[in-house]
N, C-alpha and C positions, 0 to 999 in steps of 0.2 A: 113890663119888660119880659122878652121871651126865654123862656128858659133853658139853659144851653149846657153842654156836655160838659158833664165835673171831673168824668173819669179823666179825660183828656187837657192835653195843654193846646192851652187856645192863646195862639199868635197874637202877638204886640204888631203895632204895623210895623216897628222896625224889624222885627223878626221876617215880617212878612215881605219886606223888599229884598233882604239879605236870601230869603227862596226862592225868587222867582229862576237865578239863574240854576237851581238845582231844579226846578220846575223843568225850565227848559231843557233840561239834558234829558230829562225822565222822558221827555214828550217828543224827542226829537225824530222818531219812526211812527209817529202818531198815525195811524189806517185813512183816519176819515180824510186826510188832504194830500194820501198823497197821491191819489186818482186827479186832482184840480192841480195841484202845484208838482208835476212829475219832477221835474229839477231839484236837485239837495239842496243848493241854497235859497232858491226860493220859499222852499218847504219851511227851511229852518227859519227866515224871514216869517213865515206868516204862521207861524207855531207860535213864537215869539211874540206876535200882536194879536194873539187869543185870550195869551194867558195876561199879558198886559190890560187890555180892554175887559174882558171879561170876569178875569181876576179882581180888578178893580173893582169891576159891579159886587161880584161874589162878597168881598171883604167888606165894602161900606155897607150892604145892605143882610149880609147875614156874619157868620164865622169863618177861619180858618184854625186846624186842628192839626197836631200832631201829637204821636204817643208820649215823647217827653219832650225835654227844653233842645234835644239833639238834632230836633225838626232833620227826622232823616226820612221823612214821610210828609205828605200836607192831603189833608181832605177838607173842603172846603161846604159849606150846610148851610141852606137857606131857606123860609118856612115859604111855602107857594103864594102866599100874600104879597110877598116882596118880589116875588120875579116878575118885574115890570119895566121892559125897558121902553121906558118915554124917555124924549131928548134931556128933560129936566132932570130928571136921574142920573141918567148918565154921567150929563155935565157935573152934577152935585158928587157922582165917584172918582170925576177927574179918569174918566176914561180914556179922554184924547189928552195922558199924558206926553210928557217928552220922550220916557223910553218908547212908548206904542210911535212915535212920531218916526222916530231914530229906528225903530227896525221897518215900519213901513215905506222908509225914505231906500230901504234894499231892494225894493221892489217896484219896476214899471210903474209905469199909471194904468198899466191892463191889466195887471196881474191884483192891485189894490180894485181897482171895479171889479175884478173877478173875486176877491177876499168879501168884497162887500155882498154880491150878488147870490154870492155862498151861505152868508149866514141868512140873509133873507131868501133863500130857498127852506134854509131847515126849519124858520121860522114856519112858513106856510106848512111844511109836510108836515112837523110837530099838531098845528092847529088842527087839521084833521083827523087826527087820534082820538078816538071818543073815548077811550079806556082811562085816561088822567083822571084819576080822583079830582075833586073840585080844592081838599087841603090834603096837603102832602108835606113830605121834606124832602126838601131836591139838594142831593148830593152832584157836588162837580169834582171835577180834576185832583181825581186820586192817585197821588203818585209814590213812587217809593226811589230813592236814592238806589244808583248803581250798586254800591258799595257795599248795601246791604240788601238787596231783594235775595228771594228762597231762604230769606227767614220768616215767611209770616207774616211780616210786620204789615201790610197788607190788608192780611187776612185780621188783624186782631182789630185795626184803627175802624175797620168798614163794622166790625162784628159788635165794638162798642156804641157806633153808631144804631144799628138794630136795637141794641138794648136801652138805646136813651129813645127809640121808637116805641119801643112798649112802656117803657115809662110812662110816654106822653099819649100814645093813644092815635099817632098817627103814620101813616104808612110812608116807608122811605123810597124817593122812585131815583131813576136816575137813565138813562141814555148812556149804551155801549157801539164798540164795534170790534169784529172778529171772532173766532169761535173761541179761543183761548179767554177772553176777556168776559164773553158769555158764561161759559161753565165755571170762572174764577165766583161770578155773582151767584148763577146759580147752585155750587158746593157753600155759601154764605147763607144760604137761604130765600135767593131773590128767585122770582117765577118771572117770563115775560108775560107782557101787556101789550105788546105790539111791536109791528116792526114799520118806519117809514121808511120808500128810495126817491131820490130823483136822478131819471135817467142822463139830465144833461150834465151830472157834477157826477154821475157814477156813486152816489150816495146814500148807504143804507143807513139807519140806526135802529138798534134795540133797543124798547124800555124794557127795563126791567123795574120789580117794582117789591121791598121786602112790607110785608102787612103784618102789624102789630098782634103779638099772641090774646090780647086783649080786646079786638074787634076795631074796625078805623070809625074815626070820629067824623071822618069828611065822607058824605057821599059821592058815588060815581058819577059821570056825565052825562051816564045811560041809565037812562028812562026804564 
């Protein structure tokens, strides 16, 4: 069994249903969609079947985390072994749930081919990246509740993460977008590793990537 953050309170799945709609608020000016989905409710439709789909994977196949049981915050940690999506998987996280159904049923059938054709671009620009360690811990959809962001809270849940990184010896990566979002990682201690675009979705991302004070366990990609 993999060993996982003690400092932190790691989500029951009922905790973790009860967040997604505080997810969704956190997420709802999201950068990376809204060059693809320029319309607000569109936007908010397919924000909505990210964290649905994806979430999904995230939780069956690693953690979800927040500082206490007030889940006013969710950081979600997966070890690079597990990030594998085959159909089998998928199906096994219950990805094409009924909520992902129910917000994708707000959206065209172009705008759904265009959600899809989106993440299989990032997929390909991602593959290209020869800087990904071979083992990492990939951090997803860090968010902070309205109600309380500029306090930190943030900054402390990502910071405990780094330290259960050097516990273990291996380096935390993660994919950004915008410059505020950038410097947030980099005043934590993350360096980037690269950046992907694709010109047809308008699409950049930043890795970023924090490396354990203790040296990484997983080698590079590069030779």
């Amino acid at each position: 069994m993999k060993p996982e953050i003690k400092e932190l309170h790691k989500l029951t799945e009922e905790e973790m249903a009860g967040a997604y709609e505080m997810m969704c608020r956190s997420f709802r000016n999201y950068p990376k969609l809204i060059g693809t989905f320029p319309d607000w409710d569109d936007r908010q439709a397919a924000i909505e079947m990210v964290l649905r789909y994806y979430g999904a994977f995230d939780f069956k196949y690693g953690s979800a985390y927040s500082l206490d049981e007030t889940i006013s915050e969710v950081l979600m940690i997966m070890y690079s072994e597990e990030v594998d999506y085959s159909d089998e998987r998928l199906a096994a996280a219950g990805c094409d749930s009924e909520e992902f159904r129910c917000a994708a049923s707000r959206l065209s059938e172009e705008n759904i081919k265009r959600w899809w054709d989106f993440f299989e671009e990032l997929d390909r620009t991602e593959a290209e990246l020869e800087t990904i360690p071979e083992q990492y811990l990939y951090a997803d959809f860090l968010c902070v509740s309205e109600e309380v962001q500029g306090q930190g809270r943030g900054s402390k849940i990502i910071q405990a993460a780094c330290r259960f990184a050097d516990e273990i010896g291996l380096p935390l990566m993660l994919f950004t977008n915008g410059a505020e979002d950038i410097r947030f990682y980099q005043k934590n201690g993350f360096r980037i590793i690269g950046v992907t675009r694709s010109e047809e979705f308008g699409l950049e991302n930043t890795y970023v990537m924090y490396e354990p004070e203790h040296g990484e366990q997983g080698a590079s990609n590069e030779e």
